[in-house]
ROPA-357021 format. One line per field, with one value per residue: residue number from 1; residue in one letter; x, y, z of N, C-alpha, C, O in turn. Coordinates in Angstrom, 2 decimals, m for minus. Each point is the difference from the previous one (the first is absolute). Layout:
// residues N
i <- (NUM; ...)
aa <- (A; ...)
n.u <- (X; ...)
n.v <- (Y; ...)
n.w <- (Z; ...)
ca.u <- (X; ...)
ca.v <- (Y; ...)
ca.w <- (Z; ...)
c.u <- (X; ...)
c.v <- (Y; ...)
c.w <- (Z; ...)
o.u <- (X; ...)
o.v <- (Y; ...)
o.w <- (Z; ...)
END
This chain:
// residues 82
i <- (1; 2; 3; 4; 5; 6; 7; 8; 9; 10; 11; 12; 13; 14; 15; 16; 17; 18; 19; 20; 21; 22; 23; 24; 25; 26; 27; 28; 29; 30; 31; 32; 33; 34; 35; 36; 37; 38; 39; 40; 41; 42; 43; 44; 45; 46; 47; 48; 49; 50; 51; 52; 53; 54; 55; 56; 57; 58; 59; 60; 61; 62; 63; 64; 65; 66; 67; 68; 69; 70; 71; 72; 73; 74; 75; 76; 77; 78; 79; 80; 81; 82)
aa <- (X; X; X; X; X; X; X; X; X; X; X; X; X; X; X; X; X; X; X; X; X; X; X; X; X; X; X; X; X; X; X; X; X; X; X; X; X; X; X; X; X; X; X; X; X; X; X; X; X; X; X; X; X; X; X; X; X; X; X; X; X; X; X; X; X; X; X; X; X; X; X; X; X; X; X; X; X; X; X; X; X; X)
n.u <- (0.85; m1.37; 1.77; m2.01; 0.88; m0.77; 0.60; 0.58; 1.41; m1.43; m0.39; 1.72; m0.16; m0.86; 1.37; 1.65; m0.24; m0.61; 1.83; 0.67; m2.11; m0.17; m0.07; m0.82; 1.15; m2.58; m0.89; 1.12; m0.74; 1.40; 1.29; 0.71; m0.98; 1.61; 1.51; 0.65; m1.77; 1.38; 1.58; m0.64; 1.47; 1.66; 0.85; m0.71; 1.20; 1.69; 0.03; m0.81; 2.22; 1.48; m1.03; m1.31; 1.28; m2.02; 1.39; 0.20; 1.75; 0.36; m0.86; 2.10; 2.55; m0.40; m0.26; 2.15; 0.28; m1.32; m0.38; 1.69; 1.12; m0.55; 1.79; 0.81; m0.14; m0.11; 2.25; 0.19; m1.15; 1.60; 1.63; 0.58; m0.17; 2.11)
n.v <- (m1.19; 1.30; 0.40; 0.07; 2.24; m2.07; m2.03; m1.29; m1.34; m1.67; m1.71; m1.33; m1.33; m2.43; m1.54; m0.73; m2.06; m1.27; m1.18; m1.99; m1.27; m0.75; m1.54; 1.84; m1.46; 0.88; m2.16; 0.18; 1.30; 1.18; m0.13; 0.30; 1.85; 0.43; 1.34; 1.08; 1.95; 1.31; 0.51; 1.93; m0.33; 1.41; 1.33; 1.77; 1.78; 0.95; 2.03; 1.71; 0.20; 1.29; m1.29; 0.22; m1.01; 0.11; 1.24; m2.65; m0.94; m1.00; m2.32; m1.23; m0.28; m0.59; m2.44; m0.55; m0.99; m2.20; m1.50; m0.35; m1.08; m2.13; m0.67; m1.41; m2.48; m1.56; 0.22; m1.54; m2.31; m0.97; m1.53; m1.73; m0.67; m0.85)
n.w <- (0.00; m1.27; 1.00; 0.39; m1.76; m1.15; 0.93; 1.48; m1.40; 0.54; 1.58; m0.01; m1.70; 0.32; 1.71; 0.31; m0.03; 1.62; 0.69; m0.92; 0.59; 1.75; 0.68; m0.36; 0.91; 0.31; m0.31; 1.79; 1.69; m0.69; 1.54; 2.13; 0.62; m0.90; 0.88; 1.36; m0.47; m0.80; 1.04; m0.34; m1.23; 0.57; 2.31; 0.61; m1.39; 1.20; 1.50; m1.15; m0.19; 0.97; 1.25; m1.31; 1.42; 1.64; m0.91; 1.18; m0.63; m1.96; m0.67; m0.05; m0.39; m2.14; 0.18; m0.50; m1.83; 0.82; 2.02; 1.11; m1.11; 1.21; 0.64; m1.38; m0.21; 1.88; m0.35; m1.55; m0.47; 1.56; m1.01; m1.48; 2.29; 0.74)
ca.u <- (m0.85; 0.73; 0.03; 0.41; m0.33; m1.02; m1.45; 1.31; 0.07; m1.23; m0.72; 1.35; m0.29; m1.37; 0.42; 0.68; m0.82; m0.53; 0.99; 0.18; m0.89; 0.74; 1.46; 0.34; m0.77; 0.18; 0.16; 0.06; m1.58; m0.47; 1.12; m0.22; m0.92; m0.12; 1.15; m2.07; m0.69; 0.57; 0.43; m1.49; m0.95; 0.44; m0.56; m1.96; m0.09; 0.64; m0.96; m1.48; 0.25; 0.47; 1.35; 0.78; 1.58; 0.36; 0.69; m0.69; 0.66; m0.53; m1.36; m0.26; 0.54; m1.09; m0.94; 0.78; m0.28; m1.26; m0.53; 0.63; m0.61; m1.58; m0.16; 0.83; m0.94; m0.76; 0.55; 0.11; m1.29; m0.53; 0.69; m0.96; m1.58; 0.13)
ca.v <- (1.19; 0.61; 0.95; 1.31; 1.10; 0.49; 0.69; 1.18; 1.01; 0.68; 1.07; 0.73; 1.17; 1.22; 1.35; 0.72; 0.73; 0.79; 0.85; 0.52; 0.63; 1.18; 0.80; 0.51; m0.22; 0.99; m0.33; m1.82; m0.41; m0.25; m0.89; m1.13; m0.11; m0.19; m1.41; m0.62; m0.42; m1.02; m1.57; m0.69; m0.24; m1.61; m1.14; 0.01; m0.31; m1.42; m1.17; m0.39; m0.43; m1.11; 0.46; m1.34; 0.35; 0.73; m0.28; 0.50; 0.99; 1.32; 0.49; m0.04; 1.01; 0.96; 0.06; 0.32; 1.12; 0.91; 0.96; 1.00; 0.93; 0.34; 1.16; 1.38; 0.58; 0.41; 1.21; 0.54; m0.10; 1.45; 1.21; 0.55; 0.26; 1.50)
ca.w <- (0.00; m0.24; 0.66; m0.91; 0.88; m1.15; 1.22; 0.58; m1.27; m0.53; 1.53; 0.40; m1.43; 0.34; 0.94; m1.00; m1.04; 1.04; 0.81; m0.80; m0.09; 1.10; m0.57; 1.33; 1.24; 0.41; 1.29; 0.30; m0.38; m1.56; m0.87; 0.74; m0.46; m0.83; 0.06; 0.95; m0.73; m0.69; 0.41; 0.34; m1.00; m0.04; 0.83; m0.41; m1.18; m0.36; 0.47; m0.15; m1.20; 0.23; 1.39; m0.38; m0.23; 0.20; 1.08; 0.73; 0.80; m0.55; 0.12; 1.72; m0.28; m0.30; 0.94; 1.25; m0.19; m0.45; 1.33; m0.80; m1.43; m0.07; 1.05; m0.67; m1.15; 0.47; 0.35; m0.84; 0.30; 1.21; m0.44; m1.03; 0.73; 0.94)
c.u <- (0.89; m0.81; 0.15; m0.57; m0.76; m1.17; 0.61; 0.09; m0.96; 0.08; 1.04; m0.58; m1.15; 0.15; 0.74; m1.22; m1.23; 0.50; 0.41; m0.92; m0.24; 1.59; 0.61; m0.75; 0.40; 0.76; 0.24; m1.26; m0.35; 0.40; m1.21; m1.38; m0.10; 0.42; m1.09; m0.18; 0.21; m0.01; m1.33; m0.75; 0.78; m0.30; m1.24; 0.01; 0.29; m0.66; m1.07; m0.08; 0.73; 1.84; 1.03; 1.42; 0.22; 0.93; m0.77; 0.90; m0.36; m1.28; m0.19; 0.31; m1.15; m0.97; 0.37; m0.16; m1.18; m0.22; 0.76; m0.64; m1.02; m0.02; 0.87; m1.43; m1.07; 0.07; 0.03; m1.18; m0.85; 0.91; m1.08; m1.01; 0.12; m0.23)
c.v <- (1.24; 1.69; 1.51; 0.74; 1.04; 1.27; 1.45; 1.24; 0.28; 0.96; 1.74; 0.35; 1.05; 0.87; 0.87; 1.02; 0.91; 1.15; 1.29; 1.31; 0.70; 0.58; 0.57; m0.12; 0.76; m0.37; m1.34; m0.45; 0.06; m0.75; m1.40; m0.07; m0.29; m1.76; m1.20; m0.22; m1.04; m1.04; m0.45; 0.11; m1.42; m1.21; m0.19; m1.55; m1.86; m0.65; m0.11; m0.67; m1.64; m0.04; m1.47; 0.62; 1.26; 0.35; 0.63; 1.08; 1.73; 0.64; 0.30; 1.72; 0.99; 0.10; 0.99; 1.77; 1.21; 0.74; 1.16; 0.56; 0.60; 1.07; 1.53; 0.54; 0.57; 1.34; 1.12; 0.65; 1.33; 1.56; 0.36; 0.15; 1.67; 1.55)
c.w <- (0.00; 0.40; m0.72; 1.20; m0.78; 0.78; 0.14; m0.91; m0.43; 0.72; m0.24; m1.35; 0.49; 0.76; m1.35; m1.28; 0.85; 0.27; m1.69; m0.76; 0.88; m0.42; 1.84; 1.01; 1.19; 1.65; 0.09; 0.06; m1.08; m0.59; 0.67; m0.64; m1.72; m0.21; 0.78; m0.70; m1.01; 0.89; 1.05; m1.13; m1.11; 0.48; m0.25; m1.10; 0.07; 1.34; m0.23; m1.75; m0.13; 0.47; m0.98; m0.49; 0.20; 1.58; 1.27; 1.06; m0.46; 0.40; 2.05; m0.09; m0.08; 1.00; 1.46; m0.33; m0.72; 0.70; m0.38; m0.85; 0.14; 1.33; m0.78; m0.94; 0.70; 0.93; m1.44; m0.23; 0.87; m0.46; m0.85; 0.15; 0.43; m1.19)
o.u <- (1.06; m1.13; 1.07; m0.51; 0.01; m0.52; m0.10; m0.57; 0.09; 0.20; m0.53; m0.28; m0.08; m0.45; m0.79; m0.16; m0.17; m0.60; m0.18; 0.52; m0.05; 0.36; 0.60; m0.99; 1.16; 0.64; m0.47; m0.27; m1.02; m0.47; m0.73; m0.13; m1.15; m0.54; m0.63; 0.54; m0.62; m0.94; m0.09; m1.18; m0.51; m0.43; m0.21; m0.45; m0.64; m0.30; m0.33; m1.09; m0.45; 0.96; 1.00; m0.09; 0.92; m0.44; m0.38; m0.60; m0.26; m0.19; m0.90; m0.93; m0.28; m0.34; m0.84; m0.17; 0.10; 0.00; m0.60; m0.87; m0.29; m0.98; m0.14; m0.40; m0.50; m1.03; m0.09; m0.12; m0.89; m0.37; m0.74; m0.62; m0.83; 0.06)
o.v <- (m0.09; 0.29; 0.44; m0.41; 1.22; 1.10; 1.03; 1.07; 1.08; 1.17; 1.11; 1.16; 1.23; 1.12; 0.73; 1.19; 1.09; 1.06; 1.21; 0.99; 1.05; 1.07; m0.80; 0.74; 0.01; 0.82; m0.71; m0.88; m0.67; m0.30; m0.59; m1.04; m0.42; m1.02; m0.89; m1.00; m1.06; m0.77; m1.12; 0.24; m0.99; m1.00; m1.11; m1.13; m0.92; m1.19; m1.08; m0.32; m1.04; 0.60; m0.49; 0.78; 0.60; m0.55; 1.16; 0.84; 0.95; 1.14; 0.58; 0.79; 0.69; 1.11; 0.57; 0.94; 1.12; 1.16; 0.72; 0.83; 1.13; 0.73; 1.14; 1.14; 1.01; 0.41; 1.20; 1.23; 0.78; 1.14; 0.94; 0.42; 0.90; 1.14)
o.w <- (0.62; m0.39; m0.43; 1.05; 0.15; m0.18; m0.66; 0.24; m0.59; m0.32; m0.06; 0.27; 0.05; m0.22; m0.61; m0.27; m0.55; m0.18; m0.04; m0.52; m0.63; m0.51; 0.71; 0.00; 0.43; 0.67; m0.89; m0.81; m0.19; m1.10; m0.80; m0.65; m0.12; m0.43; m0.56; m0.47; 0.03; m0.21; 0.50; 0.22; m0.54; m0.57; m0.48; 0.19; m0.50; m0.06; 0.49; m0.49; m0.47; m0.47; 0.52; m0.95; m0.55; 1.01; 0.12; 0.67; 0.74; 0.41; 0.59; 0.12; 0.98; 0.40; 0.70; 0.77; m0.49; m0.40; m0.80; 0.26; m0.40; 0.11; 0.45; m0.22; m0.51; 0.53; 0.27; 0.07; m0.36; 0.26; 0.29; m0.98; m0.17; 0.46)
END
C-alpha cells in the first residue's frame, strides 16, 4: 500500500488560491478566519461524503480546532451587529 500526500497538497492549493484572492490580510484573525473556513468546509465535505483514505489524523486536527473558529466568527458576528 502506498502512501501519498495528495490530500495534503490539494488542502495547502486551496489555502493558497483563497489567501491569494485577498491578497493583504488586515490582521491574524483574518488570516485564521478565512483559513477556518476553508478547512471546515473541507472537513464538512469529506465527512458527510465519504471519509474513505482520508487521513483520520487530519480530520481529528481540524476538529480540535472548530470551537475556535466558531468563537472568532462569532465575535466578528457582534463586531458587525455593533
Amino acid at each position: 500500500f502506498h502512501r501519498t500526500s495528495n490530500h495534503i497538497e490539494r488542502l495547502n492549493r486551496e489555502l493558497k488560491r483563497r489567501s491569494k484572492v485577498i491578497g493583504v490580510f488586515p490582521n491574524e484573525a483574518s488570516v485564521i478566519r478565512i483559513m477556518g473556513s476553508v478547512l471546515m468546509d473541507v472537513h464538512e465535505t469529506f465527512a458527510s461524503v465519504h471519509n474513505y483514505g482520508y487521513p483520520t489524523k487530519l480530520l481529528q486536527s481540524i476538529d480540535d480546532y472548530i470551537p475556535q473558529l466558531k468563537e472568532i466568527a462569532d465575535e466578528q458576528l457582534k463586531l458587525l451587529a455593533a
